[in-house]
Each structure stands twice: as structure tokens, then as C-alpha cells.
KEZA-244651 format. One line per 5 residues: number of its first residue (from 1); for each residue x, y, z of N, C-alpha, C, O. Coordinates in steps of 0.2 Angstrom, whole numbers. Example, Ala and Ser with C-alpha at 12.3 -4.5 7.8 and 13.67 -1.06 7.14 Angstrom:
1) 66 -28 39 62 -22 39 66 -16 39 71 -17 42; 64 -11 35 68 -5 36 64 0 39 67 6 40
END
This chain:
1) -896 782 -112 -898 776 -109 -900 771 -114 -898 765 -113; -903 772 -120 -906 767 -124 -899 764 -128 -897 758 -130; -894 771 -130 -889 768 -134 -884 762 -130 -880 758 -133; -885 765 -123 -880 758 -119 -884 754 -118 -880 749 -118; -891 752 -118 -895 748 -118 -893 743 -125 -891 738 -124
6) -894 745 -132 -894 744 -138 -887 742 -137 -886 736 -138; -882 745 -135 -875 740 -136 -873 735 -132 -868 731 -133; -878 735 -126 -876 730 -123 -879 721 -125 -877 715 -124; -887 725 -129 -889 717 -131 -885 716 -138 -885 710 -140; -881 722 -141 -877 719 -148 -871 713 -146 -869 708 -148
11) -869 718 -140 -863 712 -136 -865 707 -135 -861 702 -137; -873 705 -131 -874 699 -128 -873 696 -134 -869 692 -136; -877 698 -138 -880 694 -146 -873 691 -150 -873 687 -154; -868 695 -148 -863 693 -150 -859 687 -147 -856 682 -150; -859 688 -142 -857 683 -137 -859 675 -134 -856 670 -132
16) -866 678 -136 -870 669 -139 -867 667 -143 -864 662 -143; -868 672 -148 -867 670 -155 -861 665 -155 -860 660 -159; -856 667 -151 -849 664 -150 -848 660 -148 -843 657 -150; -853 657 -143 -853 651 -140 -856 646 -142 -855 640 -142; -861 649 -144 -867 643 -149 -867 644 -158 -871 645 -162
21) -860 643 -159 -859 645 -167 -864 637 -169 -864 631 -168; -868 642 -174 -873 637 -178 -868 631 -181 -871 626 -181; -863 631 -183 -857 626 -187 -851 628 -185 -850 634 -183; -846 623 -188 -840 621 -187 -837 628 -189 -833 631 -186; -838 629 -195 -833 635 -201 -835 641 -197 -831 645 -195
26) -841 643 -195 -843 648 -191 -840 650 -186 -837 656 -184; -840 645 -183 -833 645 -175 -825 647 -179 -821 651 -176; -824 645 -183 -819 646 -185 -819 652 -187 -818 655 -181; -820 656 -192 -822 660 -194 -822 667 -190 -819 673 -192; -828 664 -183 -827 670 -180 -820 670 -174 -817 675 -173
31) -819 665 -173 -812 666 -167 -806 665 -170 -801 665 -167; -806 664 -179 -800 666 -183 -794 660 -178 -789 662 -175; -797 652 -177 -792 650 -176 -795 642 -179 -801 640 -179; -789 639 -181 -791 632 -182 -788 626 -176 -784 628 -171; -790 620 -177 -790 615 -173 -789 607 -175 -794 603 -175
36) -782 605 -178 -783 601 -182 -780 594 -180 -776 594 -176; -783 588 -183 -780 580 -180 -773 580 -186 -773 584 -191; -769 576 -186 -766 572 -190 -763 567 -186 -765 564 -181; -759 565 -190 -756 557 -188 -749 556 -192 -749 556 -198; -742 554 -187 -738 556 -188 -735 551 -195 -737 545 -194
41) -732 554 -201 -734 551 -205 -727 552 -210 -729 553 -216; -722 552 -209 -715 553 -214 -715 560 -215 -715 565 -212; -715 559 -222 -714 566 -225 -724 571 -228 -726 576 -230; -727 565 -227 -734 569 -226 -735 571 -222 -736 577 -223; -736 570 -216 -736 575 -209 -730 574 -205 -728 568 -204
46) -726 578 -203 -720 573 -197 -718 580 -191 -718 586 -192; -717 578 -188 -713 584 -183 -708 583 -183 -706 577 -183; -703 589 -184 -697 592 -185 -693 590 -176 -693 595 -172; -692 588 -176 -686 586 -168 -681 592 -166 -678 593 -160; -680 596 -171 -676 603 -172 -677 608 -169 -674 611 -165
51) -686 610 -171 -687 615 -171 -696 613 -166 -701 618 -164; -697 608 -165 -703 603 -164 -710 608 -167 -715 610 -164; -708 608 -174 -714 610 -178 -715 607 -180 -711 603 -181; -721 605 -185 -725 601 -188 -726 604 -197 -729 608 -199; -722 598 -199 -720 598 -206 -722 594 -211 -726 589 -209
56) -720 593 -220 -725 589 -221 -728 591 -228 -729 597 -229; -730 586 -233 -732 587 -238 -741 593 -237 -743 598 -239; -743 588 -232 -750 590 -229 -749 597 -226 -754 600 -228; -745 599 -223 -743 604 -218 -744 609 -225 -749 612 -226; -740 609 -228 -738 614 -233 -744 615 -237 -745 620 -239
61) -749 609 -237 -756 611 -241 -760 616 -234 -766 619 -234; -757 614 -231 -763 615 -223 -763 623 -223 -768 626 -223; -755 625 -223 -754 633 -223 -758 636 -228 -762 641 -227; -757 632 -238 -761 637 -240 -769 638 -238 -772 643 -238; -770 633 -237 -779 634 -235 -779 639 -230 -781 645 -231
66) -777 638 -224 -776 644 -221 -778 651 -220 -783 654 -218; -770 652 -226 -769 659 -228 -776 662 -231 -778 667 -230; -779 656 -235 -787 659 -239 -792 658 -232 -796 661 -232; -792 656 -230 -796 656 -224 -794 662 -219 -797 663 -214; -789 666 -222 -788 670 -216 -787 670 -208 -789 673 -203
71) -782 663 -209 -781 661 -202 -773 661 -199 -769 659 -203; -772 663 -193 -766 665 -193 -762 660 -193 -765 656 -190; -753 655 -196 -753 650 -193 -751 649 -186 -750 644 -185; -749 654 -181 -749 653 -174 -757 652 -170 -757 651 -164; -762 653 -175 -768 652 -172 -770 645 -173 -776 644 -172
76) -765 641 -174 -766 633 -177 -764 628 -173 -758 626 -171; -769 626 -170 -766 619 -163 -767 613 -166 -773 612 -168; -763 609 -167 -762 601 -168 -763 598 -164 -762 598 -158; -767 591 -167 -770 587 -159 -766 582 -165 -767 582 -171; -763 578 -160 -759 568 -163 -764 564 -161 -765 563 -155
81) -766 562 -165 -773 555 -167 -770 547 -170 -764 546 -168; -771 543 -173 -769 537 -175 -776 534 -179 -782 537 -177; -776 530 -184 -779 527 -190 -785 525 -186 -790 524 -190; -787 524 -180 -793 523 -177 -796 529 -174 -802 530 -175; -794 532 -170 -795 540 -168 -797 544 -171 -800 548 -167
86) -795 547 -179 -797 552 -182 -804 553 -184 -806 559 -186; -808 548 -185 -814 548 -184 -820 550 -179 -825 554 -179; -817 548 -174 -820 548 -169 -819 557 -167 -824 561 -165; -811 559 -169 -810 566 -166 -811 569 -168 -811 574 -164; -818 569 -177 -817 576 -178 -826 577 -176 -829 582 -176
91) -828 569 -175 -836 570 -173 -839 571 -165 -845 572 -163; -832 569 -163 -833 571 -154 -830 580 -155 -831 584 -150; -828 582 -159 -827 590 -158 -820 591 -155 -818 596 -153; -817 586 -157 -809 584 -152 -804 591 -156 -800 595 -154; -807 589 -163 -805 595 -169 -809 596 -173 -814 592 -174
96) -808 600 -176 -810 603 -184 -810 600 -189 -815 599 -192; -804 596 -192 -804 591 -195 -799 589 -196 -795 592 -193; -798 584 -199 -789 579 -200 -789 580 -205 -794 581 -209; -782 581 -206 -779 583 -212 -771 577 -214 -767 577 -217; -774 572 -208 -771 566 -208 -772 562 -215 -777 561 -218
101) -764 559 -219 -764 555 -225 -768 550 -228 -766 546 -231; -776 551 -225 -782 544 -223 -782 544 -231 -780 548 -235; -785 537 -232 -788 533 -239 -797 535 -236 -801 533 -231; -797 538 -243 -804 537 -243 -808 530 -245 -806 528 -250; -812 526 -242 -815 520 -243 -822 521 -241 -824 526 -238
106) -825 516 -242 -832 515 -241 -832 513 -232 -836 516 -229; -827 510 -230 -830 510 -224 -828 515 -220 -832 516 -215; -823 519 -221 -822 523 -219 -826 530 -219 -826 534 -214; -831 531 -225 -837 535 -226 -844 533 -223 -849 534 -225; -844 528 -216 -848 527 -214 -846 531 -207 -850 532 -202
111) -840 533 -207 -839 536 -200 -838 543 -201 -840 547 -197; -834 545 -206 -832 552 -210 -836 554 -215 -839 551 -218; -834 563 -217 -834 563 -223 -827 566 -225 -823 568 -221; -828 564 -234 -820 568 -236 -818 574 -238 -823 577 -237; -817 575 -238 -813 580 -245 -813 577 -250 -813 571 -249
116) -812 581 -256 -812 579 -265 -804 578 -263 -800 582 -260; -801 572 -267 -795 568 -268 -790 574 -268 -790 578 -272; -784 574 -263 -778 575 -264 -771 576 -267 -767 580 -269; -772 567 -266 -766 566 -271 -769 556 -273 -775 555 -273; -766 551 -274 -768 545 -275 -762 542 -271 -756 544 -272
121) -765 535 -267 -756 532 -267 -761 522 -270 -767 521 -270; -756 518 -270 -759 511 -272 -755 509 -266 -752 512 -262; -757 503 -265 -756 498 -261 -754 492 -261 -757 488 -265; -747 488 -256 -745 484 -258 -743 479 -254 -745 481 -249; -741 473 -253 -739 468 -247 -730 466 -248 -727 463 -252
126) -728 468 -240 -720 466 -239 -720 458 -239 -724 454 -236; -716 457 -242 -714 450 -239 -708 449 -242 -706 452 -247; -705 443 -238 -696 441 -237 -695 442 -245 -698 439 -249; -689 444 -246 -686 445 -254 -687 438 -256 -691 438 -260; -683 430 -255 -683 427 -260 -691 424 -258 -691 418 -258
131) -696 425 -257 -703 422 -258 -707 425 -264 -710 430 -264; -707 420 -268 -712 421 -273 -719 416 -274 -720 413 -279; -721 417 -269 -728 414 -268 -733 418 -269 -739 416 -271; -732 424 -269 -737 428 -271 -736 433 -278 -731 436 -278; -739 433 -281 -740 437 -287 -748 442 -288 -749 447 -292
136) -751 440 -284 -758 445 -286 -761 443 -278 -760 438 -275; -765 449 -276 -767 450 -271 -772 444 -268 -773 444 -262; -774 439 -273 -778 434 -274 -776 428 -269 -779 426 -264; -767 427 -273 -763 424 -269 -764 423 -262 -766 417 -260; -763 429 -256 -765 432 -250 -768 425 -245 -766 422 -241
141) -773 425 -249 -781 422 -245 -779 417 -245 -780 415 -250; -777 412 -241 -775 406 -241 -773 403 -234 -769 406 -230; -777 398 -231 -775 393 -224 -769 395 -225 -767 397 -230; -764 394 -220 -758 394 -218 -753 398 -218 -748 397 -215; -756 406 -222 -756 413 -223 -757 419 -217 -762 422 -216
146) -751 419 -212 -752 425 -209 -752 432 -211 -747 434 -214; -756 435 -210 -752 444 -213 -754 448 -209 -760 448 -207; -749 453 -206 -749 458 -204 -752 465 -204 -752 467 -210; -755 468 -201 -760 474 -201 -760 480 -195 -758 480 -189; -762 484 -199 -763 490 -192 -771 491 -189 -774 495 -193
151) -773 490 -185 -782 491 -185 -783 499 -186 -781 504 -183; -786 499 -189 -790 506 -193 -786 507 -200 -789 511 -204; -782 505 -201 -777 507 -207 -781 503 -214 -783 497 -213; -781 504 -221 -784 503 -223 -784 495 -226 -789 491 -227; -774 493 -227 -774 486 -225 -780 484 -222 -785 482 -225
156) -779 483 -216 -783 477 -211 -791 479 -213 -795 475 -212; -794 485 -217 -801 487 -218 -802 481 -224 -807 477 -224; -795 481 -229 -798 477 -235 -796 469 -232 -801 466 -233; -793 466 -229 -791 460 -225 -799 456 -221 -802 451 -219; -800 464 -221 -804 463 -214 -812 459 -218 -814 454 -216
161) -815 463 -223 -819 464 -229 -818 457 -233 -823 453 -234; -813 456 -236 -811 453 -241 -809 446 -239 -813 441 -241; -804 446 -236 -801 438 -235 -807 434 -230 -811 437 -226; -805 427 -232 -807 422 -226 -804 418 -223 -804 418 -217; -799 414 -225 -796 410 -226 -787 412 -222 -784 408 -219
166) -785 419 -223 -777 422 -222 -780 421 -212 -785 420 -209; -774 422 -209 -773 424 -202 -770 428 -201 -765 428 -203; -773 436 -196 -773 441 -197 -769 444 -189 -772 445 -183; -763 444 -190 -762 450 -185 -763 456 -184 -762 460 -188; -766 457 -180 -770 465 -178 -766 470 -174 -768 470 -168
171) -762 473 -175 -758 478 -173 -760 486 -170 -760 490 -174; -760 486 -164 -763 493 -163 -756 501 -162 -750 501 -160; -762 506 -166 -756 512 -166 -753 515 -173 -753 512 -178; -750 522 -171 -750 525 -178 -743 522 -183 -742 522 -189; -742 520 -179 -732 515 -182 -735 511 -189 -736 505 -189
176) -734 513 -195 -736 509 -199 -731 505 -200 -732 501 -204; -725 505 -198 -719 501 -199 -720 494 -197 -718 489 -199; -723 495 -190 -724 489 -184 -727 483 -190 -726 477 -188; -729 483 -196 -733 477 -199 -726 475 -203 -723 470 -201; -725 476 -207 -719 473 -208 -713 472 -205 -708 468 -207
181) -712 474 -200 -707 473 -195 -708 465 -194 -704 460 -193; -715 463 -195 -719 457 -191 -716 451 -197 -716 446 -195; -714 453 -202 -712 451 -208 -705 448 -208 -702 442 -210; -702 453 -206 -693 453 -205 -690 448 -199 -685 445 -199; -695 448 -194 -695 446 -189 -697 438 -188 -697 434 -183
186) -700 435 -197 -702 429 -198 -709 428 -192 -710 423 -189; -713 434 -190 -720 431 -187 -726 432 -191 -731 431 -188; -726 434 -199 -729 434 -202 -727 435 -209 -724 439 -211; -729 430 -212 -729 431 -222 -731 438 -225 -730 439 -231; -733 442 -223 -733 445 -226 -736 453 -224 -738 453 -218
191) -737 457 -227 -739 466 -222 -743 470 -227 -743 469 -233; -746 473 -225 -754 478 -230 -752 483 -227 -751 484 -221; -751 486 -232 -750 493 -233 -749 499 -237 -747 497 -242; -749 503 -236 -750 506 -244 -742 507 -244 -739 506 -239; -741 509 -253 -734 507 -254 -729 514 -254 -724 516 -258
196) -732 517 -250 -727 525 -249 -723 522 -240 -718 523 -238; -728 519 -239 -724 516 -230 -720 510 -233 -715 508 -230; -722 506 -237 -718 498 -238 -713 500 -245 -712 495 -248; -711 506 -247 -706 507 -253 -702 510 -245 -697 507 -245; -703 515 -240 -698 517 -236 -695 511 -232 -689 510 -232
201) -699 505 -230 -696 498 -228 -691 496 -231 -686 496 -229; -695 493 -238 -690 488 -240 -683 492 -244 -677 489 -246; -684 499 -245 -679 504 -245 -671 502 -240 -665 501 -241; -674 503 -236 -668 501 -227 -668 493 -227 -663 489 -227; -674 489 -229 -671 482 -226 -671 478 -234 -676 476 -236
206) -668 478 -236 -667 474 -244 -668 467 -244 -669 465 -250; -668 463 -239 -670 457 -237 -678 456 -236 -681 450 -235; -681 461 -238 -690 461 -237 -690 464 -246 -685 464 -250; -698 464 -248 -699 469 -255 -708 468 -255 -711 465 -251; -709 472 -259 -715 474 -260 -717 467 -266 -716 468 -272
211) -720 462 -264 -723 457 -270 -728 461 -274 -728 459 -280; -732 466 -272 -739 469 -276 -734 477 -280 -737 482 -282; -727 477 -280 -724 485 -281 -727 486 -289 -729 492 -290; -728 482 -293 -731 484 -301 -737 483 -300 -739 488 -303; -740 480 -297 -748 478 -296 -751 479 -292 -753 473 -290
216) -752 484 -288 -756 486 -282 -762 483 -281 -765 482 -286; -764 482 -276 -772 478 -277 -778 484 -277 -783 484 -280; -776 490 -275 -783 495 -277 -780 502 -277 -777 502 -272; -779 508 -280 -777 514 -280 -783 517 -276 -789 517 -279; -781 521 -270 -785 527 -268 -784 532 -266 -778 533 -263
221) -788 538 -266 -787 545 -265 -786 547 -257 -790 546 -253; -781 550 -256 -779 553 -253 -784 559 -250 -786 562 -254; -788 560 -242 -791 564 -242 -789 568 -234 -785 566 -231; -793 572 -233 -795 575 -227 -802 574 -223 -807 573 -227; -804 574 -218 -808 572 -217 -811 575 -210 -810 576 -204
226) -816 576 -214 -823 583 -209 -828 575 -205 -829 569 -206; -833 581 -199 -837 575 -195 -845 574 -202 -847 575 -208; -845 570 -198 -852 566 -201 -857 569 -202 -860 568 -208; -859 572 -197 -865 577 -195 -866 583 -201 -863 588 -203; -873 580 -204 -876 582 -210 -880 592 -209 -883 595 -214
231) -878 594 -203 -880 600 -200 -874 604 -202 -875 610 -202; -868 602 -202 -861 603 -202 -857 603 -207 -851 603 -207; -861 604 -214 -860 604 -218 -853 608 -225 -849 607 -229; -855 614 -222 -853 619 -222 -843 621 -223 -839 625 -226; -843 617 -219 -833 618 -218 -832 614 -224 -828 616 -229
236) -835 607 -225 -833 602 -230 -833 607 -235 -827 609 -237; -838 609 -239 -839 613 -244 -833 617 -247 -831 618 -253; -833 620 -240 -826 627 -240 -819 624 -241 -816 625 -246; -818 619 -238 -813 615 -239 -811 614 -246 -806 615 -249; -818 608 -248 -817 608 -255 -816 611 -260 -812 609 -264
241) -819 620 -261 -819 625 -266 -809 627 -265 -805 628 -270; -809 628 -259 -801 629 -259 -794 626 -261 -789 629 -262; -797 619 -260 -791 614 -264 -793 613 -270 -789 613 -275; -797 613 -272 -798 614 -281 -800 619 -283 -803 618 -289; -798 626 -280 -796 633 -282 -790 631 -282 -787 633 -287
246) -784 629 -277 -775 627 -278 -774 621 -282 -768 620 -282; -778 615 -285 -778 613 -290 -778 617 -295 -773 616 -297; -782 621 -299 -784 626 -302 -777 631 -304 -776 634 -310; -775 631 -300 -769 636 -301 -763 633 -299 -759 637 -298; -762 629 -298 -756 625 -300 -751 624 -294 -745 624 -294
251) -754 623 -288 -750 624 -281 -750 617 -279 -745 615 -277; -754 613 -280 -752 607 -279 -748 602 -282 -746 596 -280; -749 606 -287 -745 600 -293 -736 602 -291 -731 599 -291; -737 609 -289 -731 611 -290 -728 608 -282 -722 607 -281; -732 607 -277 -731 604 -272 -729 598 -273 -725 596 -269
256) -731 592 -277 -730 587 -277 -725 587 -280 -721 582 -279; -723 591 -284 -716 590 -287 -710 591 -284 -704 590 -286; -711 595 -277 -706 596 -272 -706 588 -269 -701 586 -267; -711 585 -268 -711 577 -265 -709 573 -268 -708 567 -266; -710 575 -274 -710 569 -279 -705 560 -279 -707 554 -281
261) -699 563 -275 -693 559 -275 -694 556 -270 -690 551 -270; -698 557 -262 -702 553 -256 -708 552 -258 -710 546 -257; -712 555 -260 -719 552 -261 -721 549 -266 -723 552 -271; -721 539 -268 -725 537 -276 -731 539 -274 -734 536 -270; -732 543 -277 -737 549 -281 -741 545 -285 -738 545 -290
266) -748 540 -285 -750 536 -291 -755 541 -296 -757 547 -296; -755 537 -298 -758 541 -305 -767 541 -301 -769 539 -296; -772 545 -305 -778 546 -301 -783 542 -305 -788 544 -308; -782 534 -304 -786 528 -304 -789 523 -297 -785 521 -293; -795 522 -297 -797 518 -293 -799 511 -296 -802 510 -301
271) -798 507 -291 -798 502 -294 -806 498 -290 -807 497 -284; -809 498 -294 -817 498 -289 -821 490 -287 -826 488 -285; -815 486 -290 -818 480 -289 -817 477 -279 -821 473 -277; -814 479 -276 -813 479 -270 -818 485 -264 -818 484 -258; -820 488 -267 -822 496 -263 -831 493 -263 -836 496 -261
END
């Protein structure tokens, strides 16, 4: 009698323990499944139409972590977010965390935290091939200067911070193409954006170009991004030890060099006069 007694409170204690997991990694951990945001993103995150799996620069880091997490990948459920929502998703508990192509920025760390840097990309503005009014991102800020943006996207963050003077279309949704479309279409001078989406534009429309392609106005790290909650600590850490244990032994480099020809990969400088 005592030993079914004794097994049954090991069960209950167990069974709390499941439901009221102290953090995020814990839950994990014990039900051996994850629960991740992204945002549909080229060849860093994208779903496959073929086979409708989810593939990707990121995908392929997402499995090794994984595998060191001892997580199966059919125990991995994908939730689709956009540059305003993944914040919110991983603090309302929507997910686990995004592993969406996000810039890490300051305003951005008033709502997230990160991961230690991924990869780098810089940042640049489309505008119609023969205009040369703009040479440095300074150019920009000027009365009678429309420019295109996506709200949450890190464009319209520095747009939003920095200029006074430009006219800002504000565009909602994960489509980062929608801002220079705004360009091609003559309803806006110019599109913010980082220059892994505006090298795939002016790639297809040769009538647009990147005026910032040599001179990016700020280079940033590429991250992943866990909730805010300082009690919650824990997953971020594991996170971090793992990507720079696969830094360390040479899987991301070796990863970036399978992308290397779709993703400008920038060099790992930040340009801090803007941040």
C-alpha cells in the first residue's frame, strides 16, 4: 500500500511538474518538442510548394540545434508570424522562439532578446536605375522624398528614428518586396531594406538598383529571438552555447558557403553611429 501510495505522488509530482514547467527549456526538454515562429523569407526561411516543408538557410541551422537538443524533427511545429508579430509571439507563449531572419537593433531589444549574431547582412535603398540623387543615406531625408517601408521591418525602425523631413509609406506584412514594388510603380523614390531582398529585386527588374549597394547605411547581426521575461532566462543561454559550439566547429561557415551565391553574407561590422 505505501509503495502505490509513493508512486502515485511521484506521478502527481510529475505531472505538475509538466504543466507548471518553472521555464521555457524545461518544457521543452521534458515533452522533447519545440514550437517555433519564423517568417516566410527566400532562401533563409521559405516553404517548399513540393513537398510543403519548410526550408532555408535558418531551417538547416534550426535542425542542427535540434539534433543537440535531442529533439525529434517531426516533433517541430512551425507557427508563420511577420516583422510585427514575432515579438509579441514568443512573449505571449505563441512559440518558443523565432528563428525568423530578424536584425538585432536597439528598438528591437526593448521587446526581445537575442541570440549571439548569426550571420550579418547591410542595408540599402531601391530606387529607379537612371536616378542619381542619392549617394549616402543622408541624401534620404529631404521635403519632397517619399520612401517606402514595411512597419516592423528594420527599414521603417531606422526611417521611423532618424529622418524628419522624408514621407514615409508604411506598409503592412511579411512581403518585403511590397516596398520597392512602391518604387517601380513611380508611388515612391525610394525602398529600405536590407540588401539580401533589394539584390533579389533589382536582380528581376534592372530598371530599379540599390543607390546604397557599396555603402550600406549600417551593417547588422542576424539573430534569433527568445521572450523578454528575465525569469525565462535559460533557453536564451542554451541557445547561445549551441550556436557557438557550431561556430566553433565549423558548420556554419560551412553552411554559409552552401548560400553563399543567394545570400550577401556581410562581413561582421556594425556600423553604431545609427543604433
Amino acid at each position: 500500500m505505501n509503495r502505490i501510495f509513493t508512486l502515485i505522488l511521484i506521478l502527481s509530482f510529475v505531472s505538475c511538474n509538466n504543466e507548471e514547467a518553472s521555464d521555457t527549456l524545461e518544457k521543452i526538454q521534458y515533452n522533447q518538442t519545440l514550437t517555433v515562429g519564423y517568417i516566410p523569407y527566400y532562401d533563409v526561411t521559405f516553404k517548399d510548394i513540393k513537398n510543403n516543408q519548410l526550408e532555408g538557410f535558418l531551417v538547416e541551422l534550426l535542425k542542427a540545434v535540434a539534433r543537440k537538443m535531442n529533439i525529434p524533427w517531426e516533433k517541430i511545429k512551425f507557427i508563420e508570424t511577420d516583422w510585427q508579430g514575432f515579438g509579441l509571439g514568443v512573449n505571449n507563449n505563441k512559440f518558443d522562439f523565432s528563428i525568423a531572419g530578424t536584425f538585432k537593433t536597439k528598438q528591437r531589444e526593448n521587446i526581445v532578446r537575442f541570440t549571439r549574431p548569426i550571420f550579418y547582412l547591410g542595408n540599402g535603398a531601391v530606387v529607379k536605375a537612371e536616378d542619381n540623387r542619392f549617394n549616402d543615406i543622408n541624401d534620404f531625408d529631404k521635403k519632397g522624398i517619399t520612401i517606402a517601408v514595411i512597419q516592423g521591418e528594420q527599414g521603417y525602425e531606422f526611417a521611423k528614428k532618424n529622418f524628419q523631413n522624408a514621407k514615409l509609406i508604411e506598409l503592412s506584412g511579411s512581403d518585403l518586396s511590397l516596398a520597392p514594388l512602391q518604387v517601380k510603380n513611380g508611388m515612391a523614390d525610394a525602398a529600405f531594406s536590407d540588401q539580401y531582398i533589394l539584390k533579389r529585386y533589382v536582380t528581376k527588374n534592372p530598371d530599379l538598383k540599390d543607390a546604397l549597394e557599396f555603402s550600406p547605411y549600417y551593417v547588422l547581426p542576424v539573430c534569433w529571438a527568445v521572450s523578454k521575461d528575465k525569469e525565462d532566462s535559460r533557453l536564451l543561454k542554451k541557445l547561445n552555447e549551441i550556436i557557438l559550439e557550431l561556430e566553433n566547429d565549423g558548420f556554419i561557415d560551412s553552411l554559409k558557403n552552401v548560400y553563399s551565391q543567394r545570400i550577401p553574407f556581410a562581413d561582421n561590422y556594425i556600423n553604431e553611429k545609427y543604433e
